[in-house]
N, C-alpha and C positions, 0 to 999 in steps of 0.2 A: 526111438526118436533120433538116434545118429546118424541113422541111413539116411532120413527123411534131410535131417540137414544136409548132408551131403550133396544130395540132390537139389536141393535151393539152393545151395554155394554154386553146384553148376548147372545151373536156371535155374534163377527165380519165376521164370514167365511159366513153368509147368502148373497145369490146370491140376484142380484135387484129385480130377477122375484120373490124370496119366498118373499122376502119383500115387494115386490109391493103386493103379495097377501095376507099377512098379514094384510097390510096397506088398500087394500083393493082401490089398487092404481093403475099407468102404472107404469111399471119398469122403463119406460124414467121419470115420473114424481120422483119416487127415486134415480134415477141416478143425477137429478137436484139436488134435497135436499141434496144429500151427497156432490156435490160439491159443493153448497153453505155452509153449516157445514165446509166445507174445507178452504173457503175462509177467513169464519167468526175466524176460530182457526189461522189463518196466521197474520189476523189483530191484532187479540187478542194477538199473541205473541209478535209481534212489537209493541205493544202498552206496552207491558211488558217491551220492553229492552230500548226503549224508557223512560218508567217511570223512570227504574231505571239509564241510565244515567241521568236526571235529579234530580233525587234524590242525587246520586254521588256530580253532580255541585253543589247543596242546602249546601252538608257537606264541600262541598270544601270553596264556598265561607262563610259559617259559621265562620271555623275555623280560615279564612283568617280576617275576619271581628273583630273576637276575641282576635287577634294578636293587629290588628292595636290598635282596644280599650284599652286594654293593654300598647301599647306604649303609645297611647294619654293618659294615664292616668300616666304613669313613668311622658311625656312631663311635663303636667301638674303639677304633684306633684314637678319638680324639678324647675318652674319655680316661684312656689309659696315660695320657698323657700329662691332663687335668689331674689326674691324682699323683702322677710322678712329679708336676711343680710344684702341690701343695705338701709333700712331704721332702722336696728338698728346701 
């Protein structure tokens, strides 16, 4: 299937039959291979917008996580405080 891209990288306008013969192949059998190519570029995309919604959720809940840490640490700091005025 590498040759075959190759060959689409340099024309795409080649008909299945020059490339079958190129290939050294059936035209039906490049006709297969391009639609598999096809299928495999569909997944691959989806698999791209996928990643990156998740990627997205990762910085969402980051930021969110960093927030809270943040207040648990104000909490914190202000209750250490509250117990240091009532025992001095």
């Amino acid at each position: 299937m590498n040759e075959l891209i190759k060959l689409l990288k340099q024309n795409a306008r080649f008909s299945n039959e020059q490339l079958a013969a190129m290939l050294g192949t059936t035209p039906k059998d490049v006709a297969a291979q391009i639609e598999q190519l096809e299928k495999d570029m569909d997944a691959a995309a989806t698999d791209f917008v996928r990643l990156r919604e998740l990627s997205e959720k990762k910085e969402q809940s980051e930021a969110l996580l960093e927030q809270k840490m943040e207040r648990w640490v104000y909490l914190s700091d202000l209750a250490e405080r509250i117990e240091a005025q009532k025992n001095s």
